[in-house]
C-alpha positions as CSV (number, residue, x, y, z in Angstrom):
1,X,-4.3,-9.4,-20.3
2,X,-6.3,-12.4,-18.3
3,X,-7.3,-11.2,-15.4
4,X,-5.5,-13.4,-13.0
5,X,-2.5,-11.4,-14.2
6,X,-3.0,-8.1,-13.6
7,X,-0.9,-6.0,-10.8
8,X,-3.5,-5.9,-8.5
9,X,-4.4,-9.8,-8.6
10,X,-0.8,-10.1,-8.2
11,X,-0.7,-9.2,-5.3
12,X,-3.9,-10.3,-3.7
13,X,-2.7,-14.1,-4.9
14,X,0.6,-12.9,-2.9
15,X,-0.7,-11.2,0.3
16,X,-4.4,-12.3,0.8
17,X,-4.4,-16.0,-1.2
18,X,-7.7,-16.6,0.3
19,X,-9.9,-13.8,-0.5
20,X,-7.7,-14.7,-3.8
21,X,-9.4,-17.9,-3.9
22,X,-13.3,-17.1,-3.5
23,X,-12.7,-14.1,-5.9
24,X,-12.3,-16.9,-8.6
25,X,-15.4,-17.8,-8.3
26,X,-17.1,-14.4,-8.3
27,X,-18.1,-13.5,-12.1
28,X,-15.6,-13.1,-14.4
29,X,-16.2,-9.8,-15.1
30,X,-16.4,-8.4,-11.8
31,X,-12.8,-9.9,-10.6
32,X,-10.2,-7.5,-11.5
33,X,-12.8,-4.8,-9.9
34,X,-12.5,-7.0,-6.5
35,X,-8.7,-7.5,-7.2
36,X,-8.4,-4.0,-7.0
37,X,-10.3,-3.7,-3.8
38,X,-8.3,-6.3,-1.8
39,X,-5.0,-4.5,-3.5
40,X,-6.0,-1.3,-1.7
41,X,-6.9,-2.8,1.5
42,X,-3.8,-5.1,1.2
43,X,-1.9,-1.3,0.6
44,X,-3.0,0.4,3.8
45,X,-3.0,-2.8,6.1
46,X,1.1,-2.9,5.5
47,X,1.6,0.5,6.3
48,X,2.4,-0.6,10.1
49,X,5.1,-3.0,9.3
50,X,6.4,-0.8,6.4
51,X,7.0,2.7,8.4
52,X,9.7,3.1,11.7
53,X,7.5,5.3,13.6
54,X,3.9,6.3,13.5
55,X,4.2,10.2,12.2
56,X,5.5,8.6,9.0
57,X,2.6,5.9,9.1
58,X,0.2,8.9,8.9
59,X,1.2,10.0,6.6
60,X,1.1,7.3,3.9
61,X,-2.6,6.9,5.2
62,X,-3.2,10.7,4.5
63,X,-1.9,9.7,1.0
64,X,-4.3,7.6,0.5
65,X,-7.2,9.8,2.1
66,X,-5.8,12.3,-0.8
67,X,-5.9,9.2,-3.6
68,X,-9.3,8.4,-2.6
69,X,-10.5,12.1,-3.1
70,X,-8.4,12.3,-6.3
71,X,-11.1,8.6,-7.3
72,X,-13.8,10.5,-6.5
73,X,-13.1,13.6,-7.8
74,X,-12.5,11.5,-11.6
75,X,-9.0,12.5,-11.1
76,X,-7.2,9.4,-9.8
77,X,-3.5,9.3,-9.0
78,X,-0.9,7.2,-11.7
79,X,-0.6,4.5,-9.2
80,X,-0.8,0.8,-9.9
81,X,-3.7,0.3,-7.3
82,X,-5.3,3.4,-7.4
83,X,-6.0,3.5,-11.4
84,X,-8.0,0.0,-11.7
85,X,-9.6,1.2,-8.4
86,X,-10.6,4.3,-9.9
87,X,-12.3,1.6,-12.5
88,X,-14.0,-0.2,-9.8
89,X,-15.4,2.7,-7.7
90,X,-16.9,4.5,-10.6
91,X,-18.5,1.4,-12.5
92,X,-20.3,0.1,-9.1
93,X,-20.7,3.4,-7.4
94,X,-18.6,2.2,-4.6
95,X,-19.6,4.7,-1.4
96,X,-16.4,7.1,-1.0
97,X,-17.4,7.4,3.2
98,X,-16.3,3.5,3.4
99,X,-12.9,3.5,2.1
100,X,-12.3,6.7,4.0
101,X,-13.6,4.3,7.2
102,X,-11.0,1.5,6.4
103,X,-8.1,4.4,6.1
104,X,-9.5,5.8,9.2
105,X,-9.7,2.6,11.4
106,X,-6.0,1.6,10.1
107,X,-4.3,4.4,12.0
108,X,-5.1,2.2,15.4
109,X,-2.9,0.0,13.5
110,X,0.5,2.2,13.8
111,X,0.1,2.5,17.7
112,X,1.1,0.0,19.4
113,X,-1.6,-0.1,22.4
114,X,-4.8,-2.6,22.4
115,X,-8.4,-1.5,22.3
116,X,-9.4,-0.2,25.4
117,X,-13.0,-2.7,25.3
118,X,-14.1,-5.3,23.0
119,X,-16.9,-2.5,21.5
120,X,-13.8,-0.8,20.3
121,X,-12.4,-3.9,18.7
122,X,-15.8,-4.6,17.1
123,X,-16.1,-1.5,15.8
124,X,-12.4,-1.7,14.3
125,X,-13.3,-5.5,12.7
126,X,-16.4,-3.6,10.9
127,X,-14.6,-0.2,10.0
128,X,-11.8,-2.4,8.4
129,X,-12.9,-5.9,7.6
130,X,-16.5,-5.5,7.5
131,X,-16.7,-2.3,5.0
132,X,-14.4,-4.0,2.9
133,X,-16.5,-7.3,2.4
134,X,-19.5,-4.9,2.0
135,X,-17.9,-3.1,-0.9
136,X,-17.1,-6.8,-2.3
137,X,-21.1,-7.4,-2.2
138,X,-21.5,-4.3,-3.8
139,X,-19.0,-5.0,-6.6
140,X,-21.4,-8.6,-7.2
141,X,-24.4,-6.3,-7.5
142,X,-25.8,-6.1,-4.1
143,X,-28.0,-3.7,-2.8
144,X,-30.4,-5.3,-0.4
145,X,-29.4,-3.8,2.8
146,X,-30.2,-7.2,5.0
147,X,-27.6,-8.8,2.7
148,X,-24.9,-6.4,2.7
149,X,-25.7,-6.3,7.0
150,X,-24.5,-10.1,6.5
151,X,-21.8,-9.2,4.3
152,X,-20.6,-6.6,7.2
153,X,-21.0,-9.3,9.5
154,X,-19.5,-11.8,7.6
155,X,-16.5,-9.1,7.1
156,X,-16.2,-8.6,11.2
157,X,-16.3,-12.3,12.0
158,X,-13.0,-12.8,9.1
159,X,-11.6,-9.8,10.9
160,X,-11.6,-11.4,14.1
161,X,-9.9,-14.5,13.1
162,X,-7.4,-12.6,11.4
163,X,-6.4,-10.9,14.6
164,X,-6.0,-14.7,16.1
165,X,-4.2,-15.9,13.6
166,X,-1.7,-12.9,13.4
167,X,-1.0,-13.0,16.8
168,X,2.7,-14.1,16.6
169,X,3.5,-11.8,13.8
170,X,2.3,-9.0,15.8
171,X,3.8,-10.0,19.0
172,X,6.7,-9.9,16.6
173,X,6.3,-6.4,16.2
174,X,5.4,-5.7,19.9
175,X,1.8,-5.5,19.2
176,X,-1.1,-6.3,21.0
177,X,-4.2,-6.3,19.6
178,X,-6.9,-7.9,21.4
179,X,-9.4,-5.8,23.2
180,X,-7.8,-5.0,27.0
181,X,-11.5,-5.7,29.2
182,X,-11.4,-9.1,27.9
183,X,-7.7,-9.6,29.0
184,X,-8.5,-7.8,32.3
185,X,-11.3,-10.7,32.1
186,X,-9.1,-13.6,31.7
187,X,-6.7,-12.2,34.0
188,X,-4.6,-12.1,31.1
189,X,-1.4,-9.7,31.0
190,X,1.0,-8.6,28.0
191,X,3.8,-10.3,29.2
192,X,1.8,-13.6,29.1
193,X,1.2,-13.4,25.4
194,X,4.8,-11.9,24.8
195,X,6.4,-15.2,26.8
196,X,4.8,-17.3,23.5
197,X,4.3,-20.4,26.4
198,X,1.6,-22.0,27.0
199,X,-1.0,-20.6,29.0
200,X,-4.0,-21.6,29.9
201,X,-6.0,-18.0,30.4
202,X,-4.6,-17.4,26.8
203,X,-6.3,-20.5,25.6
204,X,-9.7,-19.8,27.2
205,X,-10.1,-16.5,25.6
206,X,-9.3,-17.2,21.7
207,X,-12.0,-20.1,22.4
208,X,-14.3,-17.6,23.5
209,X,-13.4,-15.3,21.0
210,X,-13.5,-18.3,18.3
211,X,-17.2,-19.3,20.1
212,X,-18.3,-15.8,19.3
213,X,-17.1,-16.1,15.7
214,X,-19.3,-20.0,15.4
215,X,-21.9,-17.8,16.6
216,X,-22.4,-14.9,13.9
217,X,-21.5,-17.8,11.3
218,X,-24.3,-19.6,12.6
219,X,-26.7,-16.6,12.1
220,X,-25.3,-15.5,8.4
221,X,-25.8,-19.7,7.5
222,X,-29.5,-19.5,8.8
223,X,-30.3,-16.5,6.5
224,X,-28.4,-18.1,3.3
225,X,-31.7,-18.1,1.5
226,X,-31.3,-14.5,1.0
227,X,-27.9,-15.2,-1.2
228,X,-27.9,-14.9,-4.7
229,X,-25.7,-16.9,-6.8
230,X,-23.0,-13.9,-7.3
231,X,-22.8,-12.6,-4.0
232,X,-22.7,-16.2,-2.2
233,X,-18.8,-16.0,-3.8
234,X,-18.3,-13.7,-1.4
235,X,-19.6,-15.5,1.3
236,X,-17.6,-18.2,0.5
237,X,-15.2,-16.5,2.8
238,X,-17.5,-19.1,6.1
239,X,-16.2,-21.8,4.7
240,X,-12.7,-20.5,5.1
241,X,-13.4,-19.6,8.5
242,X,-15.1,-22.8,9.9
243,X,-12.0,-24.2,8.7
244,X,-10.0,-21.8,10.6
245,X,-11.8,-22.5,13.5
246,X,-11.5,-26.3,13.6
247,X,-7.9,-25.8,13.0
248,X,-8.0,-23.6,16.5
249,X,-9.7,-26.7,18.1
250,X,-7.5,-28.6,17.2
251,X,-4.8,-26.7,18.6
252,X,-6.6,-26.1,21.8
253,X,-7.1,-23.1,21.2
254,X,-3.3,-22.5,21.1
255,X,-2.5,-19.3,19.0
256,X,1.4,-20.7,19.0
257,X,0.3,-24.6,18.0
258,X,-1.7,-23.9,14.8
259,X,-0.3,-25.1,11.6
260,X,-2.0,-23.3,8.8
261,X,0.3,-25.3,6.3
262,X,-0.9,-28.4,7.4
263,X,-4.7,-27.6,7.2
264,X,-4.3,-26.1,3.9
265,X,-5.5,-28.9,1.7
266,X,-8.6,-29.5,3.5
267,X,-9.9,-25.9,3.9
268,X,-9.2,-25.2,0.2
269,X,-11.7,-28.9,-0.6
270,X,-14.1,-27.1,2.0
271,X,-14.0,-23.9,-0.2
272,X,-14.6,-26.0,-3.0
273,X,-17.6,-28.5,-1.7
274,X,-18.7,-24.9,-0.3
275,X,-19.0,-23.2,-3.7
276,X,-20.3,-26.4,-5.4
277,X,-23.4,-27.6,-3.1
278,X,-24.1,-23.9,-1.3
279,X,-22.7,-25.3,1.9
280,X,-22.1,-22.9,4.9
């Protein structure tokens, strides 16, 4: 079976096209391993919208805590995920304390209040997003510790405009989730985001947000020398987010005006000149 047709890529070319995309580039060999990853984190990041209240969330995240143990132990669950995982974690020693991070982290994700400061939300982006493109570095064969710093990094900053870019569909599921200091500091209140109309205080803090984002791009460019051919397939994951950031610009920074369909083409030729001339 090609590899592009497994279960897990499946559902990563389903759920989570773009890592999707920049995983075709990543070695051959190594993609089913990284199609597993991306499968798992796809698995526990559904579990809010999946579950009615947030006992029952818990406890599909305790499964997983179990199925995890069960990977490490060499005695992985018959589960569709969990088996090529099982391949994954044991053939690049994936560390067992950063997927239990990721489970950890989700639970924030089946309450329904923001994080209290935007340390909190940081440390949520790198829990989630940030071990996870960590573990993608270490699938590649990364081990230098500056570089898999960038890759966390590089995770946090995708994290972030995630959270922006989800921010109907969790308003959809009365969710908030950007830190509550930095609302305070906008003057910014629930029931402005929840209206959906256009506000300017809104506006002013996903262009902060999205200026601190430029920012720790800017940095991982400036150390690109330090990239080696596999692991800059990873990092292909900038290129993704500077288009995700013009497309905010465009908008005006209005989280109800972007058109992610319409800036499709042109991110996926940015991926493309990205991964052909080393661009970032």
């Amino acid at each position: 079976m090609s590899e592009l047709e497994t279960y897990c890529a499946k559902q990563v070319k389903k759920h989570d096209y773009d890592r999707f995309l920049i995983s075709l580039f990543a070695p051959s060999e190594v993609r089913e391993d990284l199609f597993s990853l991306y499968a798992f984190n796809y698995e526990v990041a559904k579990i809010r919208e999946a579950v009615s209240e947030p006992m029952l969330g818990e406890i599909r995240l305790q499964w997983w805590r179990e199925a995890i143990d069960g990977i490490a132990e060499g005695k992985p669950r018959n589960h569709e995920v969990v088996l090529p995982l099982n391949n994954a974690f044991h053939r690049h020693s994936l560390p067992k304390d950063s997927f239990m991070k990721i489970i950890d982290a989700r639970a924030a994700d089946i309450y329904d209040e923001p994080p209290a400061t935007i340390t909190e939300f940081e440390d949520y982006l790198g829990a989630t997003s940030g071990n996870l493109m960590k573990m993608a570095a270490f699938i590649v064969g990364e081990r230098d510790d500056h570089v898999l710093t960038m890759a966390y990094d590089m995770g946090l900053v995708w994290g972030l405009i995630g959270t922006l870019r989800t921010l109907r569909y969790h308003i959809s599921l009365n969710k908030v989730s950007l830190p509550q200091d930095v609302m305070d500091e906008y003057g910014l209140m629930k029931r402005d985001i929840f209206a959906m109309e256009e506000n300017e205080k809104l506006r002013n803090l996903v262009c902060a947000l999205c200026g601190s984002a430029g920012g720790y791009l800017d940095q991982i460019a400036g150390d690109k020398k330090y990239l080696n051919k596999d692991v800059r397939s990873v990092f292909l994951l900038s290129a993704l987010s500077r288009s995700y950031l013009n497309m905010f610009k465009k908008a005006d920074y209005s989280p109800f005006k972007i058109n992610e369909k319409a800036t499709m083409f042109p991110r996926q030729c940015r991926l493309f000149f990205s991964a052909l001339f080393g661009l970032m």
